[in-house]
CHARMM internal coordinates of N, CA and C (Angstrom, degrees):
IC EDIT
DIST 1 N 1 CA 1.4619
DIST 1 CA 1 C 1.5210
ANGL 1 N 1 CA 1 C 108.98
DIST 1 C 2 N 1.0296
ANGL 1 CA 1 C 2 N 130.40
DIHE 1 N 1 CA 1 C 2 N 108.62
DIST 2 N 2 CA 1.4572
ANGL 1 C 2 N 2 CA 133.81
DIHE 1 CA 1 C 2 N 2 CA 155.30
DIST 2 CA 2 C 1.3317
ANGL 2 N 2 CA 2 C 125.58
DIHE 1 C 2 N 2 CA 2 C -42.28
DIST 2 C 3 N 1.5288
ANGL 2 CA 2 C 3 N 112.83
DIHE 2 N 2 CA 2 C 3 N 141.69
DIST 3 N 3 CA 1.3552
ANGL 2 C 3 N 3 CA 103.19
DIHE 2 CA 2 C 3 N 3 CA -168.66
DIST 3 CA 3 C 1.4715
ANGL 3 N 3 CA 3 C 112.22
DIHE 2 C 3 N 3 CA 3 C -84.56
DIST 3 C 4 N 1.8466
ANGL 3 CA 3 C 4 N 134.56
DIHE 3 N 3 CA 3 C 4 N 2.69
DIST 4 N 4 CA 1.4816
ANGL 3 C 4 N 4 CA 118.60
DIHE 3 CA 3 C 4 N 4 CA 173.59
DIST 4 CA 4 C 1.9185
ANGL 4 N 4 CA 4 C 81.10
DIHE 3 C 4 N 4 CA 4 C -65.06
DIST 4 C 5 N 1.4478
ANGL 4 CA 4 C 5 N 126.46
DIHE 4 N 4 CA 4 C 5 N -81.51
DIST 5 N 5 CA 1.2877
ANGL 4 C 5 N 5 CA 106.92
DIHE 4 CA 4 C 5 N 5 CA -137.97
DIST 5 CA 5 C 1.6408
ANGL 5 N 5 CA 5 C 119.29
DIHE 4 C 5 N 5 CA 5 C -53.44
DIST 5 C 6 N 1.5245
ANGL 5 CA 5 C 6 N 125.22
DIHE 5 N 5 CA 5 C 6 N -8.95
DIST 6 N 6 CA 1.0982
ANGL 5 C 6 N 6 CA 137.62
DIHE 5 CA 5 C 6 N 6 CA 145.84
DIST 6 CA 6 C 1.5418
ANGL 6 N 6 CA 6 C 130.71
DIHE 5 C 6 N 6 CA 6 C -25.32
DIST 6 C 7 N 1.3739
ANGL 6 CA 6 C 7 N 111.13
DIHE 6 N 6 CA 6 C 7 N -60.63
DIST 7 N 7 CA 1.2673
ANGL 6 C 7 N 7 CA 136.19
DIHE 6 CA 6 C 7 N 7 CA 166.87
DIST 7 CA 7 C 1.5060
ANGL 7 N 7 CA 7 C 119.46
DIHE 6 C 7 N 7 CA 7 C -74.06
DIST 7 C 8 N 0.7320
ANGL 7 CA 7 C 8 N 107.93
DIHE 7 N 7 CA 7 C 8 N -33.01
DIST 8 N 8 CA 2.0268
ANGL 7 C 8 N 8 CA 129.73
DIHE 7 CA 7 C 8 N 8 CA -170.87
DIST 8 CA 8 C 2.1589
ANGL 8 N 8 CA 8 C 87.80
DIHE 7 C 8 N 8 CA 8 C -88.72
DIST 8 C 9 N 1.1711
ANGL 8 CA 8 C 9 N 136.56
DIHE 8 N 8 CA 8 C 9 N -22.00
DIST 9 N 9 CA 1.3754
ANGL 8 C 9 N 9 CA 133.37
DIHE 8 CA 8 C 9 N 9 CA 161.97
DIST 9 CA 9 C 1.3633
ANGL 9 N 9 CA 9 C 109.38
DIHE 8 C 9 N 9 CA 9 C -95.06
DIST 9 C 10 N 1.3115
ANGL 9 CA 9 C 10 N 118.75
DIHE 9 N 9 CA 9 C 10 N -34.50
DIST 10 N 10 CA 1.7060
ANGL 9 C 10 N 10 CA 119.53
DIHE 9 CA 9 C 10 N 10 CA 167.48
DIST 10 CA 10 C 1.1637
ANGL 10 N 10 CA 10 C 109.12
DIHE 9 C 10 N 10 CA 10 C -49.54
DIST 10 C 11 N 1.6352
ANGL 10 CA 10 C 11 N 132.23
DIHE 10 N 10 CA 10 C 11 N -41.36
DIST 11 N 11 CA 1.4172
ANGL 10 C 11 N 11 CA 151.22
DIHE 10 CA 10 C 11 N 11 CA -170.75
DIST 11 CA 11 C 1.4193
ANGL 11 N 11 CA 11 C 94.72
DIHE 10 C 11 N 11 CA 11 C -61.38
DIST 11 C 12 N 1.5252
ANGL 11 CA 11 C 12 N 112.72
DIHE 11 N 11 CA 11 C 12 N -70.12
DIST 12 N 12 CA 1.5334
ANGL 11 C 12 N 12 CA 120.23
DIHE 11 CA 11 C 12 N 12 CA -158.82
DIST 12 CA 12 C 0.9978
ANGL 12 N 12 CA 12 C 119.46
DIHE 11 C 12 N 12 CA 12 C -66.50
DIST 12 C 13 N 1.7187
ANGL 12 CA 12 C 13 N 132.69
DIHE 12 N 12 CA 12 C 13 N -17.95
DIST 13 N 13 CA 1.1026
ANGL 12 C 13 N 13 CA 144.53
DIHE 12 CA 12 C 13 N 13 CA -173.88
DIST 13 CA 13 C 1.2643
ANGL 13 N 13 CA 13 C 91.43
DIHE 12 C 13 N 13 CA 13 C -89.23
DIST 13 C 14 N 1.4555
ANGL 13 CA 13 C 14 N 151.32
DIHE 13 N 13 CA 13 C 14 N -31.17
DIST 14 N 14 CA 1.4513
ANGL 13 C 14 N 14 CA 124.65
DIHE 13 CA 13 C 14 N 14 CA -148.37
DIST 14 CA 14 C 1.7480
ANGL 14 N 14 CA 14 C 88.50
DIHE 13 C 14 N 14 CA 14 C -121.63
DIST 14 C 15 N 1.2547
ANGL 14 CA 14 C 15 N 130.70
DIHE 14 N 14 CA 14 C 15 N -2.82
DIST 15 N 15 CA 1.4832
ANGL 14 C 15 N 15 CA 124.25
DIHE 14 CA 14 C 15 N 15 CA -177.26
DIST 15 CA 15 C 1.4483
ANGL 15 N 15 CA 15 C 93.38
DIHE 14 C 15 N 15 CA 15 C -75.46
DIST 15 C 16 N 1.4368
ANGL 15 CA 15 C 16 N 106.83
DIHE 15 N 15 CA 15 C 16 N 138.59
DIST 16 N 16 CA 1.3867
ANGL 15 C 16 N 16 CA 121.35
DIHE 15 CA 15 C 16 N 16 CA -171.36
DIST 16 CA 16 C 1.4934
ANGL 16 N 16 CA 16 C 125.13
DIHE 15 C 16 N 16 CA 16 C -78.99
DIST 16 C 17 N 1.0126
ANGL 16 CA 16 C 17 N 149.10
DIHE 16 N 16 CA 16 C 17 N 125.94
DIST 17 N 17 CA 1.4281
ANGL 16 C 17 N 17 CA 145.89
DIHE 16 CA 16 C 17 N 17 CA -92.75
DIST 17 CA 17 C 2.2668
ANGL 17 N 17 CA 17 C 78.33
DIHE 16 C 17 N 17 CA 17 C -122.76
DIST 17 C 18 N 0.6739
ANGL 17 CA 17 C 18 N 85.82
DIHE 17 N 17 CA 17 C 18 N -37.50
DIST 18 N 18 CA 2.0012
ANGL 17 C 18 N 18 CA 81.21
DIHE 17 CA 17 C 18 N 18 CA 171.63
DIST 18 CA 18 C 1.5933
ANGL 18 N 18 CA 18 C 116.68
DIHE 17 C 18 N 18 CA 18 C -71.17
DIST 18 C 19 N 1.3484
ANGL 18 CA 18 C 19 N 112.54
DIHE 18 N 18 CA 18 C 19 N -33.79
DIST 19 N 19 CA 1.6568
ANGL 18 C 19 N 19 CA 101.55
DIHE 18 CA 18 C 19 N 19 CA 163.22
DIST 19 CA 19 C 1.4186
ANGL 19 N 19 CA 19 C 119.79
DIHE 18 C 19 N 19 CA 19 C -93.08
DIST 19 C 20 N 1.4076
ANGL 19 CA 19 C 20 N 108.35
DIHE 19 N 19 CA 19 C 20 N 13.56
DIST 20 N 20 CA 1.1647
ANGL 19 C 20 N 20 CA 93.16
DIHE 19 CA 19 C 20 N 20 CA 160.68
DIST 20 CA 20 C 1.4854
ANGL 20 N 20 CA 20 C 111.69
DIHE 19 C 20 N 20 CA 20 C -94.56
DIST 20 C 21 N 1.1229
ANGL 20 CA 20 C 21 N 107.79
DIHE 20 N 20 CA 20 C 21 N -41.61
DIST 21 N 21 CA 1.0838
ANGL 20 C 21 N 21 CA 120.17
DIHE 20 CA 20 C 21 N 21 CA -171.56
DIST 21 CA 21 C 2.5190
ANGL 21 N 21 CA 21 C 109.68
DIHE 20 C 21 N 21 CA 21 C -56.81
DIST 21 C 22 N 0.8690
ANGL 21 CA 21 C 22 N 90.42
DIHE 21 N 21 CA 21 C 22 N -28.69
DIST 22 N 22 CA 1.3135
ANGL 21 C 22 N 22 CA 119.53
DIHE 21 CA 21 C 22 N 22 CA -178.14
DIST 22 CA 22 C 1.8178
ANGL 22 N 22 CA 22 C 98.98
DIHE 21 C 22 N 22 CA 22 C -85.32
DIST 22 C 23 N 1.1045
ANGL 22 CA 22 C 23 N 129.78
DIHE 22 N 22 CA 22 C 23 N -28.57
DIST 23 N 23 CA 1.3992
ANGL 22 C 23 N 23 CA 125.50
DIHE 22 CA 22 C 23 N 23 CA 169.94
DIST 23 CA 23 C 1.7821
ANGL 23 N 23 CA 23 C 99.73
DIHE 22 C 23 N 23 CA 23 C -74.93
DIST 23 C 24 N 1.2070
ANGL 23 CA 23 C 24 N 77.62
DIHE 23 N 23 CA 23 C 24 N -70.25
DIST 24 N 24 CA 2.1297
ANGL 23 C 24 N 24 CA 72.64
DIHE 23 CA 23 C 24 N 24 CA 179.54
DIST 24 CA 24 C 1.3732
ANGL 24 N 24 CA 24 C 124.18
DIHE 23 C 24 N 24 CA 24 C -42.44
DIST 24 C 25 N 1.7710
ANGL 24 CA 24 C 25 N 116.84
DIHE 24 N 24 CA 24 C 25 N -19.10
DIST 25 N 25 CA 1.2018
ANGL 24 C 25 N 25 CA 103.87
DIHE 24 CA 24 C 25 N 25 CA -168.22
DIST 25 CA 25 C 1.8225
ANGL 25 N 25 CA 25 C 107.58
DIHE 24 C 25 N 25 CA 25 C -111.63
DIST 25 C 26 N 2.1130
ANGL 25 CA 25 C 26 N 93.68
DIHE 25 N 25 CA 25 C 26 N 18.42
DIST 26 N 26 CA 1.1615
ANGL 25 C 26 N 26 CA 91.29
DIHE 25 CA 25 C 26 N 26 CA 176.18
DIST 26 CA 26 C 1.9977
ANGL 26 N 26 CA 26 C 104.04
DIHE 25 C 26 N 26 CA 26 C -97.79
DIST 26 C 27 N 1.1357
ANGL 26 CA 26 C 27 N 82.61
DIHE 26 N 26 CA 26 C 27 N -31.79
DIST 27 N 27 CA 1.6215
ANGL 26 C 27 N 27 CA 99.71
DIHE 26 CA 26 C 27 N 27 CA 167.99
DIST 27 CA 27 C 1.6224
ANGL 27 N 27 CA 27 C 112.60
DIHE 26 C 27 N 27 CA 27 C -38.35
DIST 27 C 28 N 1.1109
ANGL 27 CA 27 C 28 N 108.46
DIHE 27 N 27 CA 27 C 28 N -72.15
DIST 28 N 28 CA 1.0528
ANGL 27 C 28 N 28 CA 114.31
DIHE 27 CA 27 C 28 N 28 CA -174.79
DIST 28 CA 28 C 1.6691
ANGL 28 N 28 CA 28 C 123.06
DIHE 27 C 28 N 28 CA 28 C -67.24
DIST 28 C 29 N 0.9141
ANGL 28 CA 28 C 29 N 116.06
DIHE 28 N 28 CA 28 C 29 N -35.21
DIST 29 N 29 CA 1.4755
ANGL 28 C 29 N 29 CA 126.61
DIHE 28 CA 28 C 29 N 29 CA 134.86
DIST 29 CA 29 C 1.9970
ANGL 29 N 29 CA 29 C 127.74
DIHE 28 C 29 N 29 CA 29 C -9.14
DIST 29 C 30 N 1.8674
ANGL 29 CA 29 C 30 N 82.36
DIHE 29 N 29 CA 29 C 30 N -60.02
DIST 30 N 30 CA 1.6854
ANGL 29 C 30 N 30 CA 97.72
DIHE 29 CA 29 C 30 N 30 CA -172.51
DIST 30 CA 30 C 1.6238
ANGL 30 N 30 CA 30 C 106.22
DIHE 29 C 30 N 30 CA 30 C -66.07
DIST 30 C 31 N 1.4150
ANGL 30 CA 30 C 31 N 109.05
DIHE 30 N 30 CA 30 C 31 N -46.83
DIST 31 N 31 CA 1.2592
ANGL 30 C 31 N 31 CA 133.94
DIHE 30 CA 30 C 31 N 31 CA -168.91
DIST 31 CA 31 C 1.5360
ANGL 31 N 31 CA 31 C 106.94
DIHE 30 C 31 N 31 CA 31 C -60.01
DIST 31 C 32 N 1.4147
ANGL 31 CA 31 C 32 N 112.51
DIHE 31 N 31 CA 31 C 32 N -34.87
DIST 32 N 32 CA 1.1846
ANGL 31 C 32 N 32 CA 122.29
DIHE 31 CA 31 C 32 N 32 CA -179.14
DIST 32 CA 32 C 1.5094
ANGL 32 N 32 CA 32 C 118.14
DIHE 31 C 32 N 32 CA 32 C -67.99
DIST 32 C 33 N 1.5111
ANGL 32 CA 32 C 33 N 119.65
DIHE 32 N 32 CA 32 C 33 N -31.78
DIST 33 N 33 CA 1.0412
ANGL 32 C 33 N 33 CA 148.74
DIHE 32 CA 32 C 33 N 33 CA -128.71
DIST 33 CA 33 C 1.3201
ANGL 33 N 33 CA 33 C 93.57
DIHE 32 C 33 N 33 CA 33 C -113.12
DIST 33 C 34 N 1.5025
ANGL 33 CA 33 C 34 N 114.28
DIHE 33 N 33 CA 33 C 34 N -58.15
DIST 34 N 34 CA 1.5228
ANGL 33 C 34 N 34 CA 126.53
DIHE 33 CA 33 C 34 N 34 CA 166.26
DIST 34 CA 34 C 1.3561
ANGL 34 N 34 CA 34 C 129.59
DIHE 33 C 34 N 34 CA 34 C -36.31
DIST 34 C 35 N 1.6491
ANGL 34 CA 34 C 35 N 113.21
DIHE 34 N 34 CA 34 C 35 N -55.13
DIST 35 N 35 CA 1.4827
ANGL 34 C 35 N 35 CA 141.73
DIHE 34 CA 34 C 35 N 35 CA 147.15
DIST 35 CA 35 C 1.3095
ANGL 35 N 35 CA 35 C 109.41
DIHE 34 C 35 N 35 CA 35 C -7.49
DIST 35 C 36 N 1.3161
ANGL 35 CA 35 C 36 N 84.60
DIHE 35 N 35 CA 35 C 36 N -85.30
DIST 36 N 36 CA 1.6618
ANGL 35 C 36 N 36 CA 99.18
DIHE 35 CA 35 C 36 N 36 CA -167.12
DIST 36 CA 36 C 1.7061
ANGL 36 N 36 CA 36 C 101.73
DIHE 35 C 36 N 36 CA 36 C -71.33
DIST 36 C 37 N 1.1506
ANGL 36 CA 36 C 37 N 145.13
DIHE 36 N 36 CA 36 C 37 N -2.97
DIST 37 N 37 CA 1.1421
ANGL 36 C 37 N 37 CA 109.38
DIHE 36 CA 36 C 37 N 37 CA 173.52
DIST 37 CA 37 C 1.8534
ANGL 37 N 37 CA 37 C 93.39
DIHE 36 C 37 N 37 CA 37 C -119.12
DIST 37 C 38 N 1.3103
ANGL 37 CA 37 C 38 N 121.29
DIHE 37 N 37 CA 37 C 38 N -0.49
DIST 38 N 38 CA 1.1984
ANGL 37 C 38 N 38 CA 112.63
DIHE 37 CA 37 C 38 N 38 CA 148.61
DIST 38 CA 38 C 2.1048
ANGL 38 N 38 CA 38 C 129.08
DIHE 37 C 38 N 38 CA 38 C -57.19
DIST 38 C 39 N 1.2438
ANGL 38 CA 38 C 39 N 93.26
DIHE 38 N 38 CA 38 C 39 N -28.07
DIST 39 N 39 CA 1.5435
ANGL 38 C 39 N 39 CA 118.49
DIHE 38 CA 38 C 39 N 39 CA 172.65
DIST 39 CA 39 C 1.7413
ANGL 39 N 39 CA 39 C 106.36
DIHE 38 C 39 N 39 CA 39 C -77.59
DIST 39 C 40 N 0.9893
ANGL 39 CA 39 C 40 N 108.20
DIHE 39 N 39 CA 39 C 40 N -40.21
DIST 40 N 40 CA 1.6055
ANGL 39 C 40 N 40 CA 102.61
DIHE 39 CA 39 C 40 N 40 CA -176.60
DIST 40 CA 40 C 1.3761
ANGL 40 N 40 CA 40 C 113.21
DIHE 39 C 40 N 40 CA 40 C -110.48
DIST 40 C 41 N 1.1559
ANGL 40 CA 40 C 41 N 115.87
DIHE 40 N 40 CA 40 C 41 N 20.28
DIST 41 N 41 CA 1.8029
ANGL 40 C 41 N 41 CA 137.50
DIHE 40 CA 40 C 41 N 41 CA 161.76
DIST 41 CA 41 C 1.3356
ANGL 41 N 41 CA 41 C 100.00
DIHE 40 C 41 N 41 CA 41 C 72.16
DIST 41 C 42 N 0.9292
ANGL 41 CA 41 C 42 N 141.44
DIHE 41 N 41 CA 41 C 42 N 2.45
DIST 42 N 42 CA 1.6870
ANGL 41 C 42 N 42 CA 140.02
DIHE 41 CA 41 C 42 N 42 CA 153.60
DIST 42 CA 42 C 1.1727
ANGL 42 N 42 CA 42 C 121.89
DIHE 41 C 42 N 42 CA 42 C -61.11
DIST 42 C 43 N 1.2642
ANGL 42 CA 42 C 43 N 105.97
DIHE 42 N 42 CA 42 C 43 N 165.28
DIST 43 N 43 CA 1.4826
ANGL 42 C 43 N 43 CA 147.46
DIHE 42 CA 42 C 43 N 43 CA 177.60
DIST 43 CA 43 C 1.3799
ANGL 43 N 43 CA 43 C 123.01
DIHE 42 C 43 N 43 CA 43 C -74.84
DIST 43 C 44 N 1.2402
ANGL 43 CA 43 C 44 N 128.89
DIHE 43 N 43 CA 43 C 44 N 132.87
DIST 44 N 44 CA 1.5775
ANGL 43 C 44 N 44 CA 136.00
DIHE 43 CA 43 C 44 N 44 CA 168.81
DIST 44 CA 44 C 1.4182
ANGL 44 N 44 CA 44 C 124.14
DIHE 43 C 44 N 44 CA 44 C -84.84
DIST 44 C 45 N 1.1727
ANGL 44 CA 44 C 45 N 128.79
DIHE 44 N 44 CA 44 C 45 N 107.85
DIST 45 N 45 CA 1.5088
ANGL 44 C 45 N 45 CA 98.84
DIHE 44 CA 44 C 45 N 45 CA 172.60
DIST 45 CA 45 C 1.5322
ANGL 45 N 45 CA 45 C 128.30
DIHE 44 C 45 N 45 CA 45 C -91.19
DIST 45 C 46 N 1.2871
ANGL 45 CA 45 C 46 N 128.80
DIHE 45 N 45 CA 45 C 46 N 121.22
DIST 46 N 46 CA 1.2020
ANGL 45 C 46 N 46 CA 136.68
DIHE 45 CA 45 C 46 N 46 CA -168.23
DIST 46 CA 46 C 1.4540
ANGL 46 N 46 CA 46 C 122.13
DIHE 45 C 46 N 46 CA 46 C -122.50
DIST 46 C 47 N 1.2381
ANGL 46 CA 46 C 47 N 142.93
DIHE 46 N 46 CA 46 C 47 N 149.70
DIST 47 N 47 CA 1.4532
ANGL 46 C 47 N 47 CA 142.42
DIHE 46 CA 46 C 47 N 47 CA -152.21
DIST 47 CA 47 C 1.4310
ANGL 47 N 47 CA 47 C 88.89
DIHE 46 C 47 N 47 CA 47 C -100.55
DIST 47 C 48 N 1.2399
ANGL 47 CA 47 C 48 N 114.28
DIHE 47 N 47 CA 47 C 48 N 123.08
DIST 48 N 48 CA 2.1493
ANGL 47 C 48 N 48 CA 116.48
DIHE 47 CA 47 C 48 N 48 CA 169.77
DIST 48 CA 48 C 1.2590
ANGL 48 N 48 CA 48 C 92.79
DIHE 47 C 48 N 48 CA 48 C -130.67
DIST 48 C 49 N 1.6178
ANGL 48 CA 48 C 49 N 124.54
DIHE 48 N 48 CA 48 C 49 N 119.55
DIST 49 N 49 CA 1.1122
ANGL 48 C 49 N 49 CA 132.54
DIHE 48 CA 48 C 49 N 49 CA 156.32
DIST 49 CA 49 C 1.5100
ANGL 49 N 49 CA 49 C 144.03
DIHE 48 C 49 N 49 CA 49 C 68.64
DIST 49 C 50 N 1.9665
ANGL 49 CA 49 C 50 N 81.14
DIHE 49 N 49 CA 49 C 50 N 14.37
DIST 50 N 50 CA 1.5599
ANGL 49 C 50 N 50 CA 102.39
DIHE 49 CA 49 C 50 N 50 CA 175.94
DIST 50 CA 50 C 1.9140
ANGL 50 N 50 CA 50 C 103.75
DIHE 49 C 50 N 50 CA 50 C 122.89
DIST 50 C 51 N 1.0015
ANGL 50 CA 50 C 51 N 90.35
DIHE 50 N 50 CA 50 C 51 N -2.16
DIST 51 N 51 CA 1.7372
ANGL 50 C 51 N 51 CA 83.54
DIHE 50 CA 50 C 51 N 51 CA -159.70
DIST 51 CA 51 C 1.9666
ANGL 51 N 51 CA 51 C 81.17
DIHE 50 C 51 N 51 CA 51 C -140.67
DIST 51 C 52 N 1.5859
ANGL 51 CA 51 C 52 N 100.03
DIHE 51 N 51 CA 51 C 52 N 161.03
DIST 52 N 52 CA 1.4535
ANGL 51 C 52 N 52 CA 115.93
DIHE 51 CA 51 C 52 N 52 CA -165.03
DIST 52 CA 52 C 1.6145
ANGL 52 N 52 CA 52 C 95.14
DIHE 51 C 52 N 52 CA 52 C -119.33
DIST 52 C 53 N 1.4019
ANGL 52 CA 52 C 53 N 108.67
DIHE 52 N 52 CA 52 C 53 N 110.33
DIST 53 N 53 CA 1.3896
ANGL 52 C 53 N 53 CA 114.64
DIHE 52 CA 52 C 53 N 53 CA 174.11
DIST 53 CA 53 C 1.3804
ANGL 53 N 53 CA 53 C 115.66
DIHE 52 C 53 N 53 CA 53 C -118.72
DIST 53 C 54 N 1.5366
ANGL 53 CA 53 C 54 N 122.23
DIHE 53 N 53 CA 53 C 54 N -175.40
DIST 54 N 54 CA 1.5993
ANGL 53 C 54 N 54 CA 112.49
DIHE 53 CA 53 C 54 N 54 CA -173.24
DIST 54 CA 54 C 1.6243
ANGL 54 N 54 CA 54 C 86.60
DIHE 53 C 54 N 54 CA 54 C -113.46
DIST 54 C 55 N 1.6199
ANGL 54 CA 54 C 55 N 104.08
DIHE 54 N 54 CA 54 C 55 N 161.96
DIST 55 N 55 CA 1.2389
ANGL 54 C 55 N 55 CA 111.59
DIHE 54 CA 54 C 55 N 55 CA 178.18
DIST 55 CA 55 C 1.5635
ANGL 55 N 55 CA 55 C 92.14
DIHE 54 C 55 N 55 CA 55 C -131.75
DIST 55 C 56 N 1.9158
ANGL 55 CA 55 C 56 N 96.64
DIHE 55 N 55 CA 55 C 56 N 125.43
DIST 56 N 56 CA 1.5463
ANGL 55 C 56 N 56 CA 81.76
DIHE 55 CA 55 C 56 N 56 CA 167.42
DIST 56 CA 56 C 1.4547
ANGL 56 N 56 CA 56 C 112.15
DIHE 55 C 56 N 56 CA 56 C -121.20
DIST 56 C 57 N 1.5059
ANGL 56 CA 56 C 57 N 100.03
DIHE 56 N 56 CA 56 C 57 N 159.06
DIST 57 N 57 CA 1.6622
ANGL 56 C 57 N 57 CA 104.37
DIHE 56 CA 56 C 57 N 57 CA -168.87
DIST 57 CA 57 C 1.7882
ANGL 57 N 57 CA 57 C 96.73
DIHE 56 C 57 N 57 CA 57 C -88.26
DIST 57 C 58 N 1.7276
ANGL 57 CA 57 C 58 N 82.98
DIHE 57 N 57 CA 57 C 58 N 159.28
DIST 58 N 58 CA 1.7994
ANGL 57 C 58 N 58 CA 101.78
DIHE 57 CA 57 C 58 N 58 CA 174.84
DIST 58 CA 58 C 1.3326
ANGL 58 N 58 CA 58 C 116.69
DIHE 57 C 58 N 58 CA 58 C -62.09
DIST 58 C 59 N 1.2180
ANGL 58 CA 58 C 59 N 142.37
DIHE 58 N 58 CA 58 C 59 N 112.89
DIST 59 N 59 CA 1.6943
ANGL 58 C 59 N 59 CA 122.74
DIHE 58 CA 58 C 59 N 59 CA -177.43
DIST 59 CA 59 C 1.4743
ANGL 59 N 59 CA 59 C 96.26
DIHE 58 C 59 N 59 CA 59 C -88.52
DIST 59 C 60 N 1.6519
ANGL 59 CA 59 C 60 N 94.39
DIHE 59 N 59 CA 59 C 60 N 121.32
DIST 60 N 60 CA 1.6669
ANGL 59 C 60 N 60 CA 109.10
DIHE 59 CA 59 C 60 N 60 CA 169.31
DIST 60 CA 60 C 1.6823
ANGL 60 N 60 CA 60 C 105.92
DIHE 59 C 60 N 60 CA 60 C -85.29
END
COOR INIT
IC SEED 1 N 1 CA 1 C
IC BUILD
């Protein structure tokens, strides 16, 4: 066993069990967010690469 994945489980064990939980519920959040402005033919704005652009969804 190599020691990154060693360290990389040292990581996962000590990240605190509310931000994780708080990442997923930002996720789901985004997704939510997407939806609805995929539904109302808009745009997202999201940060890519330093700079805040709109993302627009495909209307099926």
């Amino acid at each position: 066993m190599s020691t990154k994945t060693t360290d990389r489980e040292q990581n996962e064990k000590q990240r605190d069990p509310d931000f994780i939980k708080a990442e997923i519920a930002l996720q789901r959040a985004a997704q939510k967010a997407r939806e609805r402005a995929k539904r109302a033919g808009s745009g997202v704005a999201v940060l890519k690469d330093g700079k805040i652009v709109e993302e627009q969804q495909d209307n099926l």
